[in-house]
matplotlib code that plots the C-alpha trace (Angstrom):
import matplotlib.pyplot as plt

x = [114.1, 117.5, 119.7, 119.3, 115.4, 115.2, 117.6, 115.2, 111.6, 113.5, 114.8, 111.6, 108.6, 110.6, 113.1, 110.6, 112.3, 110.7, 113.6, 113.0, 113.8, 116.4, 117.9, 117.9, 119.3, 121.9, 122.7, 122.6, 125.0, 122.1, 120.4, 116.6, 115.8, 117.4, 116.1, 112.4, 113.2, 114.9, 111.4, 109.4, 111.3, 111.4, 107.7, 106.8, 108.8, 107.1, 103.8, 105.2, 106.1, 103.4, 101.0, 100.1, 100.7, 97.6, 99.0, 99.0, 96.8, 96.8, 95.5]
y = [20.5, 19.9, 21.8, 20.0, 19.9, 23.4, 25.0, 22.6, 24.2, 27.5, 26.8, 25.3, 27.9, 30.8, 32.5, 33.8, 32.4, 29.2, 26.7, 23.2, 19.9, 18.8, 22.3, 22.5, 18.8, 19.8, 22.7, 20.6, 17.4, 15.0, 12.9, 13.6, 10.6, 11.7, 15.0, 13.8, 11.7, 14.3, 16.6, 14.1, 14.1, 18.0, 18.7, 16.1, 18.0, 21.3, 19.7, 18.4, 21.1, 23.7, 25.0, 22.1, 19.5, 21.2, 20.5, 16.3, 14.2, 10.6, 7.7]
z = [53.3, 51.8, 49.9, 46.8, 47.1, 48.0, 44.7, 42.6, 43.9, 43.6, 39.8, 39.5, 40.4, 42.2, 40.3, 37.7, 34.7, 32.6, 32.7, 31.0, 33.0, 31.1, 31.5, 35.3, 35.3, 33.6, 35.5, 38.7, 37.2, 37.5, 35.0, 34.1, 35.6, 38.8, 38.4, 38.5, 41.2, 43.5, 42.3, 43.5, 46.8, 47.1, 46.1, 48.9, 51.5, 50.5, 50.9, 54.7, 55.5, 54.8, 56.6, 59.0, 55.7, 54.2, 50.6, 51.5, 49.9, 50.6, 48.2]

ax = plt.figure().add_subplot(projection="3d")
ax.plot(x, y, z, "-o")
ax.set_aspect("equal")
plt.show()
């Protein structure tokens, strides 16, 4: 996982307080659209890499 995705599943579920989107965006110098898309990318690499890619769903 990279660096990016990893400090956005940390801001996002990890570090116990409830931070809004827009907020850790902002915080990280992206745009919310570039947010989302770098979220998408770093809740995907969770899911690859946990436990055997139990977290994977495919459509």
């Amino acid at each position: 996982m990279e660096d990016t995705q990893a400090s956005i599943i940390n801001m996002c579920y990890l570090d116990g307080s409830h931070k809004t989107r827009q907020y850790i965006a902002d915080t990280m110098g992206y745009s919310r659209s570039s947010y989302n898309r770098f979220k998408n990318r770093a809740l995907l690499a969770f899911a690859e890499s946990y436990n055997n890619q139990e977290l994977l769903v495919y459509k």
